[in-house]
C-alpha positions as CSV (number, residue, x, y, z in Angstrom):
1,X,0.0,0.0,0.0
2,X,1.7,3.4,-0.6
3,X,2.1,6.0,1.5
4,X,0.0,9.4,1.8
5,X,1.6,12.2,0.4
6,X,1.8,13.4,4.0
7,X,3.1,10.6,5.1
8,X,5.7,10.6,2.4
9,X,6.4,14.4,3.8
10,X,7.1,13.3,7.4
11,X,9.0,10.4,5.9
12,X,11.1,12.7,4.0
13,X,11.6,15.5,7.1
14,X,12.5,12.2,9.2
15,X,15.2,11.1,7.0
16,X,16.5,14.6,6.6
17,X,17.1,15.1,10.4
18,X,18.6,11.6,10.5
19,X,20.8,12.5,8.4
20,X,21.8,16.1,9.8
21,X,21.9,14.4,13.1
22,X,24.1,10.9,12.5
23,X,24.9,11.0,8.9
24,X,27.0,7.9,9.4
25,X,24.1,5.8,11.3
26,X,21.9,7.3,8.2
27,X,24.2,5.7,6.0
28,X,24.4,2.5,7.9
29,X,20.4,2.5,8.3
30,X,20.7,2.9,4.4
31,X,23.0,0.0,3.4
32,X,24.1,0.5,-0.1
33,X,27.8,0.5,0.9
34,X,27.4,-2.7,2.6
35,X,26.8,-5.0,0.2
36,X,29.3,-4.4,-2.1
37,X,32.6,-5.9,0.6
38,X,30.4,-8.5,1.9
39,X,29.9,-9.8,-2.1
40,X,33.4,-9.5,-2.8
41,X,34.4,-11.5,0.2
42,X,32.2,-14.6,-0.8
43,X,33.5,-14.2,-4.0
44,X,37.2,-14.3,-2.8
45,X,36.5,-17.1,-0.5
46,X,34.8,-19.6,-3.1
47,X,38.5,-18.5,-4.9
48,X,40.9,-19.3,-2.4
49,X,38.4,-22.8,-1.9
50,X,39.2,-23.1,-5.5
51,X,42.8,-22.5,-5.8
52,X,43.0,-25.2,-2.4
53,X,41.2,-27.9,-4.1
54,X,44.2,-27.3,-6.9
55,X,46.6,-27.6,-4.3
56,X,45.3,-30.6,-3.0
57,X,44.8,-32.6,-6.1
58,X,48.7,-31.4,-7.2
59,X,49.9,-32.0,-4.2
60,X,48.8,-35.7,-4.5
61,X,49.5,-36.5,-8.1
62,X,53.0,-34.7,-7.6
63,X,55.4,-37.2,-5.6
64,X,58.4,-34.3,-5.6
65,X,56.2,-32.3,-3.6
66,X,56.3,-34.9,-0.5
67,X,58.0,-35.0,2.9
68,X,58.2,-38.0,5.4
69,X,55.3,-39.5,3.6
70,X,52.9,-36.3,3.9
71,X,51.9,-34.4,0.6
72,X,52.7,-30.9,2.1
73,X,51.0,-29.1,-0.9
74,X,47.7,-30.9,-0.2
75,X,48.0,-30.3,3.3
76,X,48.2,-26.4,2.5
77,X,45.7,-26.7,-0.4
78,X,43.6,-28.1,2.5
79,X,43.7,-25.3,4.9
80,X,43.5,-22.7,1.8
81,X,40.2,-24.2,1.1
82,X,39.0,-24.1,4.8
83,X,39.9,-20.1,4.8
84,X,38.2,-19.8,1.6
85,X,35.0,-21.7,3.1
86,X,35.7,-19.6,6.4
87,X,36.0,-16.3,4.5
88,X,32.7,-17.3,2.2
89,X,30.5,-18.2,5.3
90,X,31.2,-15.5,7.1
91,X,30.9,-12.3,4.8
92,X,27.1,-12.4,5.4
93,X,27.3,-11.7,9.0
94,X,28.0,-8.4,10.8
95,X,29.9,-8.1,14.4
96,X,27.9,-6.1,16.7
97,X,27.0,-2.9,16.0
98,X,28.3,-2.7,12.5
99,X,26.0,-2.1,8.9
100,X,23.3,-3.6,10.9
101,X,20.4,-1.2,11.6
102,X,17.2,-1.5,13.7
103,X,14.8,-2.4,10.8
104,X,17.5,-5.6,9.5
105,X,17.7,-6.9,13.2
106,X,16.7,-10.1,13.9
107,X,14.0,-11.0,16.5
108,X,15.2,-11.6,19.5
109,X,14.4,-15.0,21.4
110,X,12.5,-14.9,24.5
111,X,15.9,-16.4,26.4
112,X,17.7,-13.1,25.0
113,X,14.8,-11.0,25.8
114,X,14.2,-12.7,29.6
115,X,18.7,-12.3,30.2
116,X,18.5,-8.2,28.7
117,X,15.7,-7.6,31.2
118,X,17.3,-9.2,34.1
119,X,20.6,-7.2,33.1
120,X,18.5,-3.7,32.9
121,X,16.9,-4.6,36.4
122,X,20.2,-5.2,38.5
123,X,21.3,-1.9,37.3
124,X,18.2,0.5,37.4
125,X,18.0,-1.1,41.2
126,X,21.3,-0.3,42.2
């Protein structure tokens, strides 16, 4: 359903003074520059899982490439590919308090809820 004209208005002023007040939260709240590294990351970790599955397959058909009976370049093909699945899982999430505004927040669970409102009490009755 779109918005009222008037509503559009006070949706307009609101943004404005958001972004006079916090421009950086605004641009946060916003996300456009967020995507972008997170993207690029996922693509650079399916790379690197690449470039380790090539290590590991070389390192096995490659006898040159063996010490004391262990095929070092597949064991470093192997942990390239576990930072390039690391670096791939992990470009969707967002430490605390970074690119992640109010409205993208997940719900919390009731646990989370119940341990935050025991937290606020021991404080406000101090």
């Amino acid at each position: 359903m779109p918005l009222s004209e008037h509503e559009q208005r006070l949706l307009d002023q609101i943004e404005r003074e958001l972004y006079a007040e916090d421009p950086k939260f605004a641009s946060t709240v916003r996300g456009a520059r967020f995507h972008r590294p997170a993207r690029r990351r996922r693509i650079q970790g399916i790379a690197l899982f690449v470039v380790g599955v090539a290590l590991l397959v070389v390192g096995v058909m490659v006898k040159a490439l063996w010490v004391a009976q262990v095929p070092l370049a597949s064991v470093f093909g192997f942990l390239v590919m576990f930072l390039g699945v690391v670096l791939a899982m992990m470009s969707g999430r967002h430490p605390a308090g970074e690119a992640r505004g109010r409205a993208g927040a997940k719900p919390k669970s009731s646990f989370t809820q119940r341990m935050e409102e025991r937290f606020r009490q021991r404080f406000e009755d101090q």
